[in-house]
C-alpha positions in Angstrom: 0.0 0.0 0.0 1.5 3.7 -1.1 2.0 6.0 2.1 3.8 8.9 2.3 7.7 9.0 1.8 7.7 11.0 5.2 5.4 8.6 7.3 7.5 5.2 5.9 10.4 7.1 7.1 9.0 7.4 10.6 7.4 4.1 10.6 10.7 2.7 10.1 12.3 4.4 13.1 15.2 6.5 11.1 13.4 9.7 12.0 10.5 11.9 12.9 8.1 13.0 10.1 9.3 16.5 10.5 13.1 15.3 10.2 12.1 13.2 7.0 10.7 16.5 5.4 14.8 17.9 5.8 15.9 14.2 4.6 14.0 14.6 0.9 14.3 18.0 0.6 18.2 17.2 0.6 18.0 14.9 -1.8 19.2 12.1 0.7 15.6 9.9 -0.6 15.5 8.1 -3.1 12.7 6.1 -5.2 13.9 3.2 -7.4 16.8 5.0 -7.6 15.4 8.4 -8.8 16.0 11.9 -6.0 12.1 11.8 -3.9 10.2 14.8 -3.8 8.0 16.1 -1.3 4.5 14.7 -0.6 6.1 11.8 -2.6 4.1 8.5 -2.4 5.6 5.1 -2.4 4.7 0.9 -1.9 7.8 -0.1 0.5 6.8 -3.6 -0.4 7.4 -2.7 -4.5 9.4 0.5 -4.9 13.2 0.4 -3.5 13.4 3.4 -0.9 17.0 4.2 -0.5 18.1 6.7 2.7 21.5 7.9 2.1 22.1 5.0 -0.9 20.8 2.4 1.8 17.5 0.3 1.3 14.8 1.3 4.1 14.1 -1.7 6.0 10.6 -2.3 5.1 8.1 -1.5 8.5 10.0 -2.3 11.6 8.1 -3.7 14.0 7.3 -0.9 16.8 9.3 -1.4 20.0 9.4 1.1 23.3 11.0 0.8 26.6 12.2 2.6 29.4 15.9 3.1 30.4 16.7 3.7 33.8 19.4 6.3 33.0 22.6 6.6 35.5 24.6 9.6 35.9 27.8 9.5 33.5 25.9 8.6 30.1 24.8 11.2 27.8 21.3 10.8 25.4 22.8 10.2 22.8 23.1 7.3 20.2 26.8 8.0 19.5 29.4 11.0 21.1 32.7 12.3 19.3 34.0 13.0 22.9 33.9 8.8 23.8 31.3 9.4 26.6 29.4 6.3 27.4 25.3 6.9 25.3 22.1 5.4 26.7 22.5 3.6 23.6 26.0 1.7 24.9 22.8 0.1 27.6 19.7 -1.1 25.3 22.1 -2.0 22.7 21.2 -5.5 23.2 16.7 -4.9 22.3 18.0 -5.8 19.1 16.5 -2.8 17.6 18.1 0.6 16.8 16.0 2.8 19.1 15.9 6.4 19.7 15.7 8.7 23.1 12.3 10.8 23.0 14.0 13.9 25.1 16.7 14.0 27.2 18.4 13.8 30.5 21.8 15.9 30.6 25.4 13.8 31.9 24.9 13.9 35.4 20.7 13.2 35.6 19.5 9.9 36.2 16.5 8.4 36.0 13.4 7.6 33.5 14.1 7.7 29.6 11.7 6.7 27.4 13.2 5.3 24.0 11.6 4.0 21.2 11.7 3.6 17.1 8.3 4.9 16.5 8.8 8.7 15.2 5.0 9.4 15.3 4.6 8.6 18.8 8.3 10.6 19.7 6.9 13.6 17.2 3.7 13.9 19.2 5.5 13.5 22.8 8.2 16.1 22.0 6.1 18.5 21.1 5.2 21.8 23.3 1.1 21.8 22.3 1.2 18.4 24.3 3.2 19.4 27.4 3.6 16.2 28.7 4.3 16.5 32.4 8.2 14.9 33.9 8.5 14.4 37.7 11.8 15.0 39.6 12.7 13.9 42.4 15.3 16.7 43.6 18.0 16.7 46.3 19.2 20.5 46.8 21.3 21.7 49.6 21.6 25.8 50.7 19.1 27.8 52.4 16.3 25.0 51.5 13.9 27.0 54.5 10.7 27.6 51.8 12.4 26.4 49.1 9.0 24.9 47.6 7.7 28.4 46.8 9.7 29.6 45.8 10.8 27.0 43.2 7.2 27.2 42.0 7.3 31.0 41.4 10.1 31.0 38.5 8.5 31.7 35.7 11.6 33.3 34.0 14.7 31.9 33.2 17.3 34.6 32.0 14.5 36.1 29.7 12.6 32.9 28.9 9.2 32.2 30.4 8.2 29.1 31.6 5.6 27.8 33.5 5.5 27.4 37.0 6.3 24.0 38.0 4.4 21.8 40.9 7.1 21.4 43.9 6.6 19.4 47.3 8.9 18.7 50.0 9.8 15.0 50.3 12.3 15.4 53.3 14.2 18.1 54.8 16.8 19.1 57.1 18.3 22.3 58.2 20.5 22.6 55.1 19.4 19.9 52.3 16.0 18.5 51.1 14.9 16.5 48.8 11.8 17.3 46.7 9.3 16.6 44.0 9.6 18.8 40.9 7.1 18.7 38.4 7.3 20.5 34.9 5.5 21.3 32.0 8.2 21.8 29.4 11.9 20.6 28.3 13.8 24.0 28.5 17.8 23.2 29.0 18.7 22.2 32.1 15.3 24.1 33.4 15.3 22.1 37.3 19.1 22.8 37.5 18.5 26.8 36.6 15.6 27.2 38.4 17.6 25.8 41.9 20.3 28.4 40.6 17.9 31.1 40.9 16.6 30.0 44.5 19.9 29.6 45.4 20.4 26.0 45.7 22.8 23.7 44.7 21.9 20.3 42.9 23.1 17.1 44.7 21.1 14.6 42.4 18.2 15.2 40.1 16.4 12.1 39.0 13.4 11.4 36.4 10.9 9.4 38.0 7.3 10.0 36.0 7.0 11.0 32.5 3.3 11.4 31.7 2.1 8.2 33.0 5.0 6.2 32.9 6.4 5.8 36.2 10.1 4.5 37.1 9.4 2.4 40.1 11.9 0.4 41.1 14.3 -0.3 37.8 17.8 -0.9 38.5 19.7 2.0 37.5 21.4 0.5 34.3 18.8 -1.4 33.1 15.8 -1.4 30.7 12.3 -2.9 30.3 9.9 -3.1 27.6 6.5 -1.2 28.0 3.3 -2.9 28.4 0.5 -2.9 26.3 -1.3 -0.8 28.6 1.7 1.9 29.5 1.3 2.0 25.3 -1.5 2.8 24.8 -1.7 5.6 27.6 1.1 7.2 26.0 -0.6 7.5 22.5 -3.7 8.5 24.1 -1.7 11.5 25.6 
């Protein structure tokens, strides 16, 4: 059956739809050997799609799981600087599968990865505003530290919703609390301690939407049920 160039492209888990739009455009598509245009049409099981002079492998079979994401690996599938990827630990899924956001070097915790491009599209992007948990432990004057957490709404000139904090545990100098945002600005948890004043002893995803992290080993991966699936594409 003919689908579009784009949606085979995603369906096949080398990239978004969006991303496939840049891949034709530079001429990188091909159909039985001629350059693919945009809006293009094509049967994978009777035309030869080539990405970058290599056959797409006809509809790969749809596969997500959740890495639980120790500090010291960047999400990434590959680094020029040799830095261990959350790639290095689902490597053996047997399927090439892509982080849908990310978690910067030294955050742990809840990654969602997956091939299917459509579902990673629609999770990524801001109309959705999918909602991460954190579980944060911050030491420095931590004495209200809650509210005023959840009144940044401005990050050196960028606005950003106020997130939902609680208080897990707390001491006279450290706590430990529950961060929840909206959005995926850079390193928004880390700046918005910076701005209270508090420094960041461990941040750590532990609810993306309604995935939860429960009690995965750091290190290690599990595939998603059937239900957690279809929550996520009912987002």
């Amino acid at each position: 059956m003919e689908e579009r160039l784009q949606k085979l492209l995603s369906a096949a888990g080398i990239c978004s739809r969006r991303a496939a739009e840049g891949y034709i455009t530079a001429g990188r598509v091909t159909v039985n050997g001629v350059p693919a245009e945009l809006g293009q049409r094509a049967d994978p099981d009777r035309d030869e799609i080539c990405v970058d002079g290599r056959p797409l492998v006809s509809r790969a079979e749809p596969v997500y799981l959740m890495l639980n994401k120790p500090r010291g690996y960047v999400t990434t599938l590959s680094d020029e600087k040799g830095r261990r990827t959350a790639a290095d630990l689902v490597a053996d899924c047997g399927v090439r599968v892509y982080p849908v956001g990310r978690l910067d070097l030294d955050s742990e915790g809840l990654l969602l990865m997956t091939n299917d491009g459509e579902l990673t599209q629609q999770l990524l992007h801001p109309s959705h505003e999918v909602s991460k948990t954190y579980h944060v432990s911050v030491y420095g004057p931590v004495t209200g530290a809650a509210e005023r957490l959840s009144a940044v709404t401005d990050l050196g000139g960028e606005p950003i919703r106020p997130a939902h904090v609680e208080v897990l545990r707390q001491t006279h100098r450290t706590a430990e609390l529950a961060v929840t945002i909206h959005e995926g600005k850079n390193r928004q948890i880390r700046r918005m301690c910076a701005a209270c004043g508090l420094t960041v002893k461990r941040l750590r995803r532990v609810r993306e939407h309604s995935l939860e992290l429960g009690d995965l080993v750091p290190g290690t991966w599990r595939y998603l049920t059937a239900e957690e699936i279809k929550a996520l594409r009912e987002a």
